[in-house]
C-alpha positions as CSV (number, residue, x, y, z in Angstrom):
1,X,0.0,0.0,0.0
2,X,2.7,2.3,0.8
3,X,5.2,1.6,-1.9
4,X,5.9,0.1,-5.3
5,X,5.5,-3.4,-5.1
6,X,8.9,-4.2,-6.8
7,X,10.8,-1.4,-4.2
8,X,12.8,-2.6,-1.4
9,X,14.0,1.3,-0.2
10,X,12.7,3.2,2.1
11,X,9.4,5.4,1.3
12,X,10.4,9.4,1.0
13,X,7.6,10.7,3.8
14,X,6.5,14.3,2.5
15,X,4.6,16.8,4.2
16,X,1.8,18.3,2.0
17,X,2.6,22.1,1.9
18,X,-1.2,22.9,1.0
19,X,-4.4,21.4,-0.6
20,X,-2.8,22.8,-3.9
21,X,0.2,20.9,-4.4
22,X,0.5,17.4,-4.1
23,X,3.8,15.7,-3.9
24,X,4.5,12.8,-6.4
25,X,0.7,13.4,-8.0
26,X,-1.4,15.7,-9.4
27,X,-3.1,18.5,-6.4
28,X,-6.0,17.4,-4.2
29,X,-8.5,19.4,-6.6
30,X,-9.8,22.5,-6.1
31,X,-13.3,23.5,-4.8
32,X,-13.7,24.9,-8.2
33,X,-12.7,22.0,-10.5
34,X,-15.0,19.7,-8.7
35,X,-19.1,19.9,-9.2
36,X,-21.1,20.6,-6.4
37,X,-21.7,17.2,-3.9
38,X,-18.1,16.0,-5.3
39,X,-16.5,19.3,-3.4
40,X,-18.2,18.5,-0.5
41,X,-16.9,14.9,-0.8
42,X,-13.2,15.7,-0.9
43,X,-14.0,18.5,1.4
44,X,-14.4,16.4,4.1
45,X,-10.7,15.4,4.3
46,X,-8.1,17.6,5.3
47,X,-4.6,16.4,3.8
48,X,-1.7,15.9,6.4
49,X,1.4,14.0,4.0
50,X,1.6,11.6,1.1
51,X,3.1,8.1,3.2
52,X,3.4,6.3,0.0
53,X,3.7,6.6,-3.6
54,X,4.0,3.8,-6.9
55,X,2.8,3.4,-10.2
56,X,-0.8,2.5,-8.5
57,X,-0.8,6.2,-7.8
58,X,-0.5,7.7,-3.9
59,X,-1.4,7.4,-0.5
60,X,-2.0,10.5,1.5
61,X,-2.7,10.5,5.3
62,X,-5.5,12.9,5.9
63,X,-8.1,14.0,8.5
64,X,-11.9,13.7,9.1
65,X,-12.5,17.5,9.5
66,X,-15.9,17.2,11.2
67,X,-14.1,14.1,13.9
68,X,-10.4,14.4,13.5
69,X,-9.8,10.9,13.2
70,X,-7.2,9.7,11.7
71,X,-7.2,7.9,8.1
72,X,-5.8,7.0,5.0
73,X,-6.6,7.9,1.6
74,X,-5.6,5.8,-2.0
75,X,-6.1,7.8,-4.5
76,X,-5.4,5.7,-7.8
77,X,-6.0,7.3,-11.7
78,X,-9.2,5.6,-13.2
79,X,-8.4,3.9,-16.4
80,X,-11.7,3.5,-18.4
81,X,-10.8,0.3,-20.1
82,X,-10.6,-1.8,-16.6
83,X,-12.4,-2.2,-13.2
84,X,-10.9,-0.8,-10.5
85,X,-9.9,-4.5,-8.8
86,X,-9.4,-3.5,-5.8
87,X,-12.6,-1.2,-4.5
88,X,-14.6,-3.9,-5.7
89,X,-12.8,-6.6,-4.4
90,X,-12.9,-4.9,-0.9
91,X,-16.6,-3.2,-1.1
92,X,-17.9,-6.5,-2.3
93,X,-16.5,-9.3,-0.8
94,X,-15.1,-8.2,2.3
95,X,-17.6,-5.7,3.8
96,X,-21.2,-5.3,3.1
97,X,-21.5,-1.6,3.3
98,X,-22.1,-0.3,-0.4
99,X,-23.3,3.1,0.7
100,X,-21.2,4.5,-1.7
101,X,-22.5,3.3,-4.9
102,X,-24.7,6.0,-5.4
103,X,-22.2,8.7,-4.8
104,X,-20.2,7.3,-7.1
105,X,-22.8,6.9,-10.2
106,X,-23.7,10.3,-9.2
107,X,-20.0,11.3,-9.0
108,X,-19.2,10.7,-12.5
109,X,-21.9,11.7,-13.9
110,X,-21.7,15.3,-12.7
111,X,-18.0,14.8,-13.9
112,X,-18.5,14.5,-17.3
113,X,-18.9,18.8,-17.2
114,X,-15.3,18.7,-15.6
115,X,-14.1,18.5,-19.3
116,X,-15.1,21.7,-19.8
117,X,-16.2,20.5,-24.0
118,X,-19.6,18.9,-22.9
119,X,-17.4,15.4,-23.4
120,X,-17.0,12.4,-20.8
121,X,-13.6,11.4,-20.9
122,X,-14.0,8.0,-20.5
123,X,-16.2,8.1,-24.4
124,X,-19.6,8.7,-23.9
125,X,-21.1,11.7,-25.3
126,X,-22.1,13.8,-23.2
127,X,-25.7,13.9,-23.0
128,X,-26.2,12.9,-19.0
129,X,-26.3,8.7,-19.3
130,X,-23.6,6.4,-17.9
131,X,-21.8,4.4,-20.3
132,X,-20.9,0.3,-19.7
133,X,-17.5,1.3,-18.3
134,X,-19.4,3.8,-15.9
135,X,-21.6,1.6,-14.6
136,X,-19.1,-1.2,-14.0
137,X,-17.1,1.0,-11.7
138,X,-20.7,2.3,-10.2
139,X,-20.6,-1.1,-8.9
140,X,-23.3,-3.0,-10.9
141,X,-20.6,-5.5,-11.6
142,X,-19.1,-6.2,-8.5
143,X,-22.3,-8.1,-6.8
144,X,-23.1,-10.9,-9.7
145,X,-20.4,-13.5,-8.8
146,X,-18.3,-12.9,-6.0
147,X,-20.8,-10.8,-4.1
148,X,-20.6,-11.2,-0.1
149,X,-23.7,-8.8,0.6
150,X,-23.4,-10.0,4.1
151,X,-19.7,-9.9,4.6
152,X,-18.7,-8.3,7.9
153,X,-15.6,-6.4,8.3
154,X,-12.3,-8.5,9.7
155,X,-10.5,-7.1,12.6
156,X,-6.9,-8.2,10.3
157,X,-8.0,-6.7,7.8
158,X,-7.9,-2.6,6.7
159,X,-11.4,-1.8,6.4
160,X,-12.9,0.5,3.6
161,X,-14.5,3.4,5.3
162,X,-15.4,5.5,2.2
163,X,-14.9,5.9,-1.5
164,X,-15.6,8.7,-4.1
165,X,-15.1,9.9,-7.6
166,X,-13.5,14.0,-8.2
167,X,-11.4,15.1,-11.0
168,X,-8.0,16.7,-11.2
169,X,-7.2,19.8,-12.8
170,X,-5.5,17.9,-15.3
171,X,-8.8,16.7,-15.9
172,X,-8.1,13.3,-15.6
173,X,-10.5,11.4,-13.1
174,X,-9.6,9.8,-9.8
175,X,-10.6,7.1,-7.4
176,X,-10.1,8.0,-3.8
177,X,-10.7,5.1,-1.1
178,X,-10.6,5.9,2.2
179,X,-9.4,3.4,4.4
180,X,-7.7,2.7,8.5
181,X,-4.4,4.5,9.0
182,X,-2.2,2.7,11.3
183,X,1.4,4.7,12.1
184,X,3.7,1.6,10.1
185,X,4.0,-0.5,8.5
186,X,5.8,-4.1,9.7
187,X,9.2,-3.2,7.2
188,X,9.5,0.2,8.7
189,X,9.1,-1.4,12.4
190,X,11.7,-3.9,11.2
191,X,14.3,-1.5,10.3
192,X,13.9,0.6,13.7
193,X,14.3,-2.3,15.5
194,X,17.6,-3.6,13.6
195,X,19.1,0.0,12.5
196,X,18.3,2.3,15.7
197,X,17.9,-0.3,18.7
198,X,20.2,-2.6,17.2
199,X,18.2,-5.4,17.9
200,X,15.6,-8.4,16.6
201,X,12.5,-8.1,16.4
202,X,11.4,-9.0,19.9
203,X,10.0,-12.6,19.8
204,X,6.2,-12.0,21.5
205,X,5.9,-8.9,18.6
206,X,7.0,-11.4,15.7
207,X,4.0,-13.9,17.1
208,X,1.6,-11.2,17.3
209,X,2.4,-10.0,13.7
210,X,2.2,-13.3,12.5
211,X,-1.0,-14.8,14.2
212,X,-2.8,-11.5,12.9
213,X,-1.2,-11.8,9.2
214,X,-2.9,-15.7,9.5
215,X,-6.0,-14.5,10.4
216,X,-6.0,-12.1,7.8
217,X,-4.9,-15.0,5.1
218,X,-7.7,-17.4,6.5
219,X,-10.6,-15.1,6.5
220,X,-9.4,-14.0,2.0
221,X,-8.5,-17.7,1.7
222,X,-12.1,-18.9,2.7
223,X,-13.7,-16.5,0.6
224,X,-11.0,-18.2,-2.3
225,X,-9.4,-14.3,-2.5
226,X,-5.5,-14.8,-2.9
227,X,-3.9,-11.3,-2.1
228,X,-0.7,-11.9,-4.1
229,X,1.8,-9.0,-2.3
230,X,2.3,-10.4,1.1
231,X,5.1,-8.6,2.5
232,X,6.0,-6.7,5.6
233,X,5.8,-3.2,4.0
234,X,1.9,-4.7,3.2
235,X,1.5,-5.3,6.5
236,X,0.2,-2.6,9.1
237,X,0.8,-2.1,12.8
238,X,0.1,0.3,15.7
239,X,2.8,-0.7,18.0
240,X,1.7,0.9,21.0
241,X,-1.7,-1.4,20.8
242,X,-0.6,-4.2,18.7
243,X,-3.3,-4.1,16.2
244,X,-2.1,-5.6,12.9
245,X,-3.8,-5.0,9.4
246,X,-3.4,-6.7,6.5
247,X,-3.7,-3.7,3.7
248,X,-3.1,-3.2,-0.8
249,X,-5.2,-5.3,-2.2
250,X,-4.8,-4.0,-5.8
251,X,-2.7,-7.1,-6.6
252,X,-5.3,-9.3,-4.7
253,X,-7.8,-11.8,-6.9
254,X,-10.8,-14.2,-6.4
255,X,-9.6,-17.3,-7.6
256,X,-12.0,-20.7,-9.1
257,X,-11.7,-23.1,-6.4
258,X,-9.3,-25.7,-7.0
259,X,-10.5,-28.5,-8.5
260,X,-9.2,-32.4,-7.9
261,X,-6.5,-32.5,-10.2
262,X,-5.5,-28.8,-8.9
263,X,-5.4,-24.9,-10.0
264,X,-7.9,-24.4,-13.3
265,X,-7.8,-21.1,-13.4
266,X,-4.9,-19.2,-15.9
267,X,-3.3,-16.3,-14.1
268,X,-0.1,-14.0,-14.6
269,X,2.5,-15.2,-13.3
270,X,4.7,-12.2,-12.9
271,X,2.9,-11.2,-9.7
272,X,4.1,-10.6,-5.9
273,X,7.5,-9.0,-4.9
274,X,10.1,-10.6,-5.9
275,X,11.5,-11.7,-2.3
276,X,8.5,-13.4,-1.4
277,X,7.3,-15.0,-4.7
278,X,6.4,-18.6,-4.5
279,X,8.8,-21.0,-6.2
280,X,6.0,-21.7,-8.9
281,X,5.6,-18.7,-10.0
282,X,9.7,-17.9,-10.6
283,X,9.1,-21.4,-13.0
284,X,6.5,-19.3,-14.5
285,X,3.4,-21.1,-13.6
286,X,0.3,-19.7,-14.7
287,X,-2.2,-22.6,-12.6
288,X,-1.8,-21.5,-8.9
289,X,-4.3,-20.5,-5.6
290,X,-3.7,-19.0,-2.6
291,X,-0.9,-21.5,-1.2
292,X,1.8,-18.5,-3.2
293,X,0.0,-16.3,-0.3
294,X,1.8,-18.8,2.7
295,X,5.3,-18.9,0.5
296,X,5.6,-15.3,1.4
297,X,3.9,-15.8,4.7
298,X,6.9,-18.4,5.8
299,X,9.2,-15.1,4.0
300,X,7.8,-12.6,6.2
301,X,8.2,-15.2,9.3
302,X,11.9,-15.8,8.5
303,X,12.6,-12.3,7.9
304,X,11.1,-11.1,11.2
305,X,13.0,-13.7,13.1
306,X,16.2,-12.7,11.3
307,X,16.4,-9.2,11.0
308,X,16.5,-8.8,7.1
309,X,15.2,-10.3,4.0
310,X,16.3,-13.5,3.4
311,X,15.7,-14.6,-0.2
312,X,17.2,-11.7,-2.0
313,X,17.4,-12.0,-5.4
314,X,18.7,-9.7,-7.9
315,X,16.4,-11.4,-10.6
316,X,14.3,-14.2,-11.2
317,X,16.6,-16.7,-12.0
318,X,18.9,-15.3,-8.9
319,X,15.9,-15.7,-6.7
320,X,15.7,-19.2,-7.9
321,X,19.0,-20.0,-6.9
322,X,18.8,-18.3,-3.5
323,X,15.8,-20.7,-2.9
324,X,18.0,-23.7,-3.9
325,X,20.7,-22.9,-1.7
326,X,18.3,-23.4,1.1
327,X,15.9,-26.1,0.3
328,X,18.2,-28.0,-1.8
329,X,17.5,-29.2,-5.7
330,X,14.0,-29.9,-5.7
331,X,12.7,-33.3,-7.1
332,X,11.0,-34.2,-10.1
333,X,8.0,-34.4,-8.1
334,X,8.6,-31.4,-6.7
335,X,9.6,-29.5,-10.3
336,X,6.2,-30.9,-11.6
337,X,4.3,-29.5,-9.1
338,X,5.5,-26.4,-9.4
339,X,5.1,-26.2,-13.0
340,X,4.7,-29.2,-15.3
341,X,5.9,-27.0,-18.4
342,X,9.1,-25.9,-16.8
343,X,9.7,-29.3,-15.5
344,X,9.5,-31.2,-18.7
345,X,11.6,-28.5,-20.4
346,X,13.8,-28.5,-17.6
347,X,14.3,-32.1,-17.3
348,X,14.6,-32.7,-21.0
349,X,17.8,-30.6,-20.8
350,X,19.9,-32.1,-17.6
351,X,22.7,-34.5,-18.1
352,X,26.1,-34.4,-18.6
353,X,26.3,-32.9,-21.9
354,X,23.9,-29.5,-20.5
355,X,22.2,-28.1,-23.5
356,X,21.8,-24.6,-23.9
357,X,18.7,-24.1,-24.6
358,X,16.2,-22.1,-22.3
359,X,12.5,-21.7,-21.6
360,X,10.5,-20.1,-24.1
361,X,9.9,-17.4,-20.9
362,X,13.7,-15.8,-20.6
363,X,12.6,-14.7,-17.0
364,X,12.2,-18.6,-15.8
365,X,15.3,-20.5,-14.7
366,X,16.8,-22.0,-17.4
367,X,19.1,-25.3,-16.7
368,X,22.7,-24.0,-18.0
369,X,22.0,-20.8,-15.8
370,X,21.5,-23.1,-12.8
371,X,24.3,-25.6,-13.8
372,X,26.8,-22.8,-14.0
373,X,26.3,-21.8,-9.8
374,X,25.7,-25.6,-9.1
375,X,21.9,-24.9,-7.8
376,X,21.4,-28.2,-8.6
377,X,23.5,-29.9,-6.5
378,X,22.6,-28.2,-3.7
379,X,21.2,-30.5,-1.3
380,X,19.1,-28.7,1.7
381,X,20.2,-27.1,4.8
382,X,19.0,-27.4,8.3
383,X,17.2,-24.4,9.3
384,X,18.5,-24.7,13.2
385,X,21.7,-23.3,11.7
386,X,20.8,-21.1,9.3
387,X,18.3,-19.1,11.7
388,X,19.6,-16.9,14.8
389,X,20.3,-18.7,18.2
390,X,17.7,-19.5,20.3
391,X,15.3,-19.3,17.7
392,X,12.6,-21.6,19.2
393,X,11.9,-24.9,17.8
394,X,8.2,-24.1,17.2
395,X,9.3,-21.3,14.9
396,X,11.9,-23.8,12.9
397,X,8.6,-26.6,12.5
398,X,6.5,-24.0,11.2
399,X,8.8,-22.4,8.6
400,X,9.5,-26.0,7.5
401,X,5.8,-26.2,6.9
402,X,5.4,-23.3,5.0
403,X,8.7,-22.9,2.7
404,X,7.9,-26.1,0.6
405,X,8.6,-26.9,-3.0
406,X,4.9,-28.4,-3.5
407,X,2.4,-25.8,-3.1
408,X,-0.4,-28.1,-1.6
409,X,2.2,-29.3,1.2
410,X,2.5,-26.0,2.7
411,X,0.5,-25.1,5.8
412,X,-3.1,-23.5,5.1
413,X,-3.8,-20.2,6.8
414,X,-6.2,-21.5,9.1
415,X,-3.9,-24.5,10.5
416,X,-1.2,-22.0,10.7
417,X,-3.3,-20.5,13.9
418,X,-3.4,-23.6,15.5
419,X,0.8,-24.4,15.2
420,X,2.6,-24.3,19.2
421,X,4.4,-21.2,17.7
422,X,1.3,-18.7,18.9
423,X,1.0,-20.8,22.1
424,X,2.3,-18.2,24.6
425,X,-0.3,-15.3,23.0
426,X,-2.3,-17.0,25.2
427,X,-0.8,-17.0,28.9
428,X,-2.5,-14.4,31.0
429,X,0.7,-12.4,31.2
430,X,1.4,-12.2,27.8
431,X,2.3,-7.8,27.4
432,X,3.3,-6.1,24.2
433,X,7.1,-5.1,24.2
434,X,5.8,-2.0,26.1
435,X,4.0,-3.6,28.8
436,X,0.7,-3.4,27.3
437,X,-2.2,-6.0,27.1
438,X,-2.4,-7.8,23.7
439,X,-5.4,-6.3,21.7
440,X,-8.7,-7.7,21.9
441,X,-9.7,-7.6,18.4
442,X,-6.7,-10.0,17.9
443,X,-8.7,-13.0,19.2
444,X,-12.4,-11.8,18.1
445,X,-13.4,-14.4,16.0
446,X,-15.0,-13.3,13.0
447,X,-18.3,-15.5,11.5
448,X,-16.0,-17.0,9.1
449,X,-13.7,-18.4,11.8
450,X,-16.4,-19.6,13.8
451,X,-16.8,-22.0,10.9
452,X,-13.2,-22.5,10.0
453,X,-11.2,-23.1,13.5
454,X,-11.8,-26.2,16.0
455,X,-13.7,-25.6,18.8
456,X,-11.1,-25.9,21.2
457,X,-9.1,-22.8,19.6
458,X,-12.2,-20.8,19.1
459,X,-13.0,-20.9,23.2
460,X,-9.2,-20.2,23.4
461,X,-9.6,-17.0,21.7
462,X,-12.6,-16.1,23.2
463,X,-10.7,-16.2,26.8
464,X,-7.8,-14.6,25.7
465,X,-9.8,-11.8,24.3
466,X,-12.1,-11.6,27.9
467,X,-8.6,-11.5,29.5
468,X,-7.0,-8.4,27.2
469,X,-10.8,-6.4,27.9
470,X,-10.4,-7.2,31.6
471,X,-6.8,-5.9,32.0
472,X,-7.1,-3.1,29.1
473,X,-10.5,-1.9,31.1
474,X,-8.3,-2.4,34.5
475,X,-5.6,-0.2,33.1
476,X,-2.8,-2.5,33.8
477,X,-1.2,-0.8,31.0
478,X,2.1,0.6,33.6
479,X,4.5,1.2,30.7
480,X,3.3,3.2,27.9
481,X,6.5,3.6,25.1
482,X,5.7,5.7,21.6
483,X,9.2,5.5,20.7
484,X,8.2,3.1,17.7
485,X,5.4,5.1,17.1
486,X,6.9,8.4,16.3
């Protein structure tokens, strides 16, 4: 949400001089440029700083004049030729509210006079009627299939509190959704831990992250929604509460479930940051579901626990190789399952006599590139001493669970909340790093879980949540730190 999704340096935080210049985009529009209820939309919002910017577009954190609360607003450029994925994946199958809907149709109707020639600029002609386009991103798509009329909001996940329509003055139109704002994001908490306290990741924070970030995975996984970007900087946190939020879902996608003989579904492979992309999808598959979401959930686990990223690849084929120096040559089984068509080509080309020949797909692996660092012969190492001393045996099991060549062996989200690992989020003493009780909405189970988890956890994180309401309501909060906060 806050950066590119292929960027790995640190965000450049601006503060907005004034509502007419926008750093990075074009200027939060004038009272003028926008027709009468649209003003008043954008109105409502007082910008503070832009906290993130890409090629989706930029993220600003603003105000609520009326309440003063806190939020953050995505404002992306609407490209008439395609939906806008990720406000209709978020107001349709993850929260019921669709208040906005008639706003919006409004919206952009009244914008097609922002033109200033009479004409809409996404084609139509002017005379007051939406056009197919229009009314798709009105929202009269977004409930025929996928439509979760009665989804309720997930405490994991960053909620959609508003959404609007309003031109720029360089008269091109933009989307603005309106979301939580939480002070970081997990990668910028990372790097003041390691660069200013010179220090891990405390051990009770990375199980709080993590149990929230599987939460967040089981409730999209249920619904068959594979978010495709899981990576710290994706990954939101108020560290003086310890509320986690899973947040960008512009790369995220409801997926056909998976049938017997496994994915049916054709989908781009080049997808996800490079660091945490699934093994499959550097072979180039193109048949995959949500199991590339716990690849880069075992990442973000080892990453946490060491202090840095820990496949880093310079490219695709690097990444590869970085894999291979840790799990080992995979087997045939393994190459199969990964991707049948790389396999086969991949297979075909091994012996002694290596040919030179390459996939079709130049950005796959190809066997003379791995021959040449002897990837192949690689056999695997033993996580106890690749990760940091005194890493707890819990935390080795579950990585081995989750960084597997086959993507049906890894761990599903919702068994990943049942692993030992989160075991001691549930002692009556457990405390934040600053002394504080562990949030409550991190053990409110949603409806979805109620169906999804075993009894026995489900009364387990019902007490643990009456315990953090009895000592938050208590105050037995004695130290209160915001020096991660600030």
């Amino acid at each position: 949400m806050h950066t590119d999704a292929t960027s790995s340096e640190e965000p450049q935080f601006r503060p907005v001089q004034s509502r007419e210049h926008m750093p990075g985009t074009s200027h939060w529009p004038r009272d003028s440029a926008v027709p009468g209820s649209l003003a008043g939309e954008l109105c409502m919002y007082e910008p503070q700083c832009v906290i993130g910017c890409g090629s989706f577009g930029v993220v600003i954190r603003a105000k609520v004049r009326d309440t003063g609360k806190t939020v953050a607003i995505k404002r992306v450029l609407i490209d008439p030729r395609f939906q806008p994925r990720e406000l209709v994946l978020l107001r349709d199958n993850l929260y019921s509210s669709r208040r906005r809907r008639n706003t919006l149709t409004a919206s952009m109707a009244s914008h097609r006079h922002c033109c200033g020639d009479g004409r809409s600029d996404m084609g139509n002609s002017g005379d007051g009627t939406m056009t197919n386009d229009e009314a798709d991103l009105a929202g009269s798509v977004g409930g025929t299939t996928h439509s979760s009329t009665n989804a309720s909001r997930h405490p994991c996940i960053v909620e959609l509190l508003d959404y609007f329509c309003a031109a720029g003055t360089d008269r091109e139109r933009y989307l603005y959704m309106v979301m939580d704002h939480l002070p970081l994001d997990v990668r910028r908490l990372q790097h003041r831990y390691v660069r200013e306290l010179r220090q891990r990741m405390p051990l009770i924070l990375v199980r709080i992250i993590m149990f929230q970030l599987a939460r967040a995975l089981t409730f999209l996984h249920h619904r068959e929604i594979c978010h495709r970007d899981v990576k710290p900087g994706n990954v939101l946190i108020d560290p003086e509460t310890g509320v986690v939020k899973l947040c960008d879902f512009g790369s995220a996608k409801v997926m056909q479930p998976v049938s017997a003989h496994g994915p049916r579904e054709k989908n781009v492979a080049y997808i996800c940051s490079r660091y945490y992309r699934a093994p499959e999808l550097l072979f180039g598959s193109l048949y995959y579901h949500c199991s590339i979401d716990m690849w880069s959930f075992g990442c973000v686990l080892v990453e946490l626990l060491c202090g840095d990223i820990f496949f880093k690849g310079e490219s695709t084929v690097d990444q590869m190789t970085e894999i291979i120096k840790v799990l080992g040559e995979p087997t045939e089984q393994e190459l199969f399952a990964m991707n049948p068509q790389s396999a086969t080509a991949l297979l075909s080309t091994r012996g002694p006599a290596f040919s030179t020949s390459s996939f079709s797909n130049h950005s796959t692996p190809s066997n003379d590139y791995l021959q040449r660092y002897h990837a192949l012969r690689i056999k695997s190492a033993q996580w106890q001493s690749i990760l940091p001393p005194g890493t707890p045996q819990s935390a080795i099991a579950l990585i081995g669970q989750l960084l597997r060549y086959t993507p049906k062996e890894r761990l599903p989200a919702a068994e990943v909340l049942e692993h030992e690992f989160f075991d001691e989020l549930f002692a009556e003493d457990a405390r934040l790093p600053n002394g504080a009780p562990l949030p409550a909405s991190m053990f409110h189970p949603s409806e979805d879980e109620s169906v999804l988890l075993p009894s026995w956890l489900l009364a387990r994180m019902t007490a643990a949540m009456e315990n953090s309401v009895r000592m938050n309501e208590q105050g037995r909060n004695p130290l209160r730190c915001t020096e991660l906060a600030k």
